[in-house]
N, C-alpha and C positions, 0 to 999 in steps of 0.2 A: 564675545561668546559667553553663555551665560556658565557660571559654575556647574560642575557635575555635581549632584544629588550626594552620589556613592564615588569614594577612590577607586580609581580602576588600575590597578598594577598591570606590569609585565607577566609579573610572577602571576597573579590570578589569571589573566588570559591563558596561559601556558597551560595552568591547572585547569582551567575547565574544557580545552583545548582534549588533553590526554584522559579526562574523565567522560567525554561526551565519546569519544573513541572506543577506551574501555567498554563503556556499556551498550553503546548503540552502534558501534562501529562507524560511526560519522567523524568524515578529517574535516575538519575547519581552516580553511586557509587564511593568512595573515588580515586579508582586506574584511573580514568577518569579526574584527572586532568590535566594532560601533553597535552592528546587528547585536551579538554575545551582550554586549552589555545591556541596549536596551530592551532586550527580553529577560535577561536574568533580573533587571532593575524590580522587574512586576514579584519575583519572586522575592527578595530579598523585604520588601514591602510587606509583601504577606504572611512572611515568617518573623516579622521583627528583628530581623539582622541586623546589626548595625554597621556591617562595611561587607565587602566582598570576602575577605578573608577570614571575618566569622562565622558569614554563610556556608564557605565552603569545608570551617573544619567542623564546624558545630553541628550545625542544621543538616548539611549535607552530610559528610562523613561519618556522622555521629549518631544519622537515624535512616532507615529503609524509607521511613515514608517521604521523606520529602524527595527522592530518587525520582519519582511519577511525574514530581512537579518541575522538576530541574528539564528531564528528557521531553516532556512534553514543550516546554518554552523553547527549545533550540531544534524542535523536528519542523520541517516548514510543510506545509498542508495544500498546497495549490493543484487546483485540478478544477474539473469540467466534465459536465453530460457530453457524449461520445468525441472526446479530445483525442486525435488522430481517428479520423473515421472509418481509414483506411482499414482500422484492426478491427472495428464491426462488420466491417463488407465480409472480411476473410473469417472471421469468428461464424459469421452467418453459413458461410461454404462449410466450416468445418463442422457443427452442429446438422446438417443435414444428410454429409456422408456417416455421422456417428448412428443416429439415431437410426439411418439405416441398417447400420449392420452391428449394433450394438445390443447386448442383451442384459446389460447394465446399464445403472443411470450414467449419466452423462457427468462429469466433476470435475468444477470450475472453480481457482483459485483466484481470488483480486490479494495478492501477495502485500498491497502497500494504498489501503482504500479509504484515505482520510474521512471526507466529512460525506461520504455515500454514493459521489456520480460516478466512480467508473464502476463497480459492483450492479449498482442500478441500470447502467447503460448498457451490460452485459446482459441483463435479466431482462432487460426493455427487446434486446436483442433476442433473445432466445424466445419470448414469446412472438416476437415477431417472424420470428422463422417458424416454430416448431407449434402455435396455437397454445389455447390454455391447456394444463392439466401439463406439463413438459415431465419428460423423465428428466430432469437437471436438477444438480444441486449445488450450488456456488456457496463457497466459504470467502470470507472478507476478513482479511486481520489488518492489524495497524500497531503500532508501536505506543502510542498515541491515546488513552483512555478517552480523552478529550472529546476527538474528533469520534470515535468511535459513539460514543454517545450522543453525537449528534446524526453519524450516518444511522445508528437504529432508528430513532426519532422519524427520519426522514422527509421532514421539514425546510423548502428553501422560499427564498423572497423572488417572488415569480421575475420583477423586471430582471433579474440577476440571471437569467437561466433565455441560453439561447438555441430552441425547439421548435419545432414547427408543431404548430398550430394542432394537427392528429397528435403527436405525438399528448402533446400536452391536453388534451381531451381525454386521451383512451386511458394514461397511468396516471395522474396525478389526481386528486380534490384539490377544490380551488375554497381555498379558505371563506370565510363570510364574518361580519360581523365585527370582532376585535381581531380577527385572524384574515382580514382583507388583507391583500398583498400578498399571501403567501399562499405554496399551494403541496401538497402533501401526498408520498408514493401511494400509490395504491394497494390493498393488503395483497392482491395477485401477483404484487411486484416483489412484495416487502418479504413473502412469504418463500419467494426460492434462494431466499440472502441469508446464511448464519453468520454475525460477527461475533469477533472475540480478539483477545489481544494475544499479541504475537512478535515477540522481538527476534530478527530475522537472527540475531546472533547467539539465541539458545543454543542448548547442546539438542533438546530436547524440539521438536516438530508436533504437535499433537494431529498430523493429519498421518491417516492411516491406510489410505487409498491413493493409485498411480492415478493423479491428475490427466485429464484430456487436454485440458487446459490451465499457463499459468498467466497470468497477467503479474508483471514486474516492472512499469514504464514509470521511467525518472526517478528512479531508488536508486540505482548503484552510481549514479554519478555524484550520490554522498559520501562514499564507500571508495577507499585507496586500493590499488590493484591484488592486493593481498588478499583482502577480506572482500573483497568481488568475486576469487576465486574459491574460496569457502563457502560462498552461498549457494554461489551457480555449481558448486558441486553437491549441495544438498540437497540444490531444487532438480538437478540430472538425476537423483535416484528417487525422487518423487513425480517424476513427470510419465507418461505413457509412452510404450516405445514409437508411436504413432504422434506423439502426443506435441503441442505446440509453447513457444514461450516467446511469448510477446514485451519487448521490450520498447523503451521511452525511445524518441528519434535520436536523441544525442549520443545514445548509448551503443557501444561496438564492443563485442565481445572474444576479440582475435586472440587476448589472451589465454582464453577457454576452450581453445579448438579441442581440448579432448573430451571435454564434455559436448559441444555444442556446433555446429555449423549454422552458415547462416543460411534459410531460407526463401525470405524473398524479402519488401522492407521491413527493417528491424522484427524483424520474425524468425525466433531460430527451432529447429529440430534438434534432437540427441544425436553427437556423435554414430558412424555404424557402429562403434568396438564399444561404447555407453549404452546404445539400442539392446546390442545381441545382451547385453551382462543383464535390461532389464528383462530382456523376454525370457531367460534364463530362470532369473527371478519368481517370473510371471507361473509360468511353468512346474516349475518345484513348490508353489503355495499349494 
């Protein structure tokens, strides 16, 4: 086995362990040490640290900016154009009874939208349902500067992306030239998507409207049952009393029944006693 680079303590695991928690609400279980190190390795590089434990009092501890680059190496990013499709079919249902009886736009949240497909695959959705010109407006946050910067872009390596054929005619350009391979949303796509960043564990939310819709799928299974319920009670007084939250397959929410019931798969509604408190709400604006 060849030498490590960097000493890797107990003691630094632990601490990055209770710092990545701190800030990002993410528990790191014991088997995630190998992971922790070879991603924080790339940081320690880049700052000139010379062991983990300078990194973490110096570099880290000692300045805001390197905070973006610590959280960003240990947030994991995986995802796909319409990944469970089950929740586009039903997004589709739900965008067509809104638009019907709605006299406001339509507000759609991608809670956790790494490098841009589920955001995109919403908006691919809605024009699919609803024609150009949509009353919709989808917010994308991410924790992640990174990834966000590349879902604005919106830029992927076509063999990489599994679409059918229309699908991949009607939104994307297809690169040419030095940009062969790749192929790029379309501005009618690009255009119903605001990103920004968004650490689920602020005090502060800067969204200001009862979402129709939230998309949440494979976040909270980072997230210890404590700080599950803190979120999902944040996103209960942002959601519409009507209003839908779609969650990752893995994810069961029984601990939340007072915010949340389940709906059908991994799909939940607001609580009735959550519902009535938001129409209340709604009401008194």
């Amino acid at each position: 086995m060849r030498p490590r680079e960097f000493c890797f303590t107990e003691r630094d695991f632990e601490q990055v362990r209770s710092l990545i928690h701190e800030r990002a609400g993410i528990s790191l279980s014991e088997n995630k040490r190998e992971l922790v190190y070879s991603r924080l390795t790339r940081r320690l590089r880049a700052t000139g640290a010379k062991s983990f434990e300078d990194y973490l009092r110096n570099y880290l501890k000692g300045g805001a900016s390197e905070w973006e680059g610590f959280i960003n190496a240990l947030t994991t990013n995986l995802t796909s154009f319409f990944r469970e499709s089950h929740h586009f079919e039903l997004l589709a249902q739900q965008l067509r009874r809104l638009v019907a009886r709605s006299s406001h736009p339509i507000r759609l949240w991608c809670s956790a939208c790494s490098t841009g497909e589920e955001p995109y695959s919403m908006a691919m959705t809605v024009l699919e349902t609803l024609g150009p010109n949509p009353p919709v407006l989808i917010q994308a946050t991410d924790i992640d500067t990174q990834v966000l910067a590349l879902a604005e872009e919106g830029t992927y390596v076509a063999e990489n992306l599994t679409l059918s054929e229309t699908r991949l005619h009607r939104f994307f350009h297809k690169g040419v030239g030095k940009y062969s391979g790749s192929v790029r949303i379309r501005p009618e796509v690009r255009r119903l998507v605001t990103f920004f960043q968004l650490n689920l564990l602020d005090t502060h939310w800067p969204l200001h409207f009862p979402m129709d819709a939230i998309f949440c799928r494979n976040v909270m299974i980072y997230f210890d049952k404590d700080t599950q319920y803190k979120i999902l009670g944040k996103m209960a007084q942002r959601l519409d009393p009507e209003g839908l939250l779609y969650a990752g397959h893995s994810e069961i929410f029984y601990h939340a029944r007072d915010f949340f019931h389940l709906r059908g798969k991994t799909v939940y509604q607001l609580s009735p006693r959550t519902a009535s408190g938001m129409i209340n709400q709604v009401e008194q604006r």
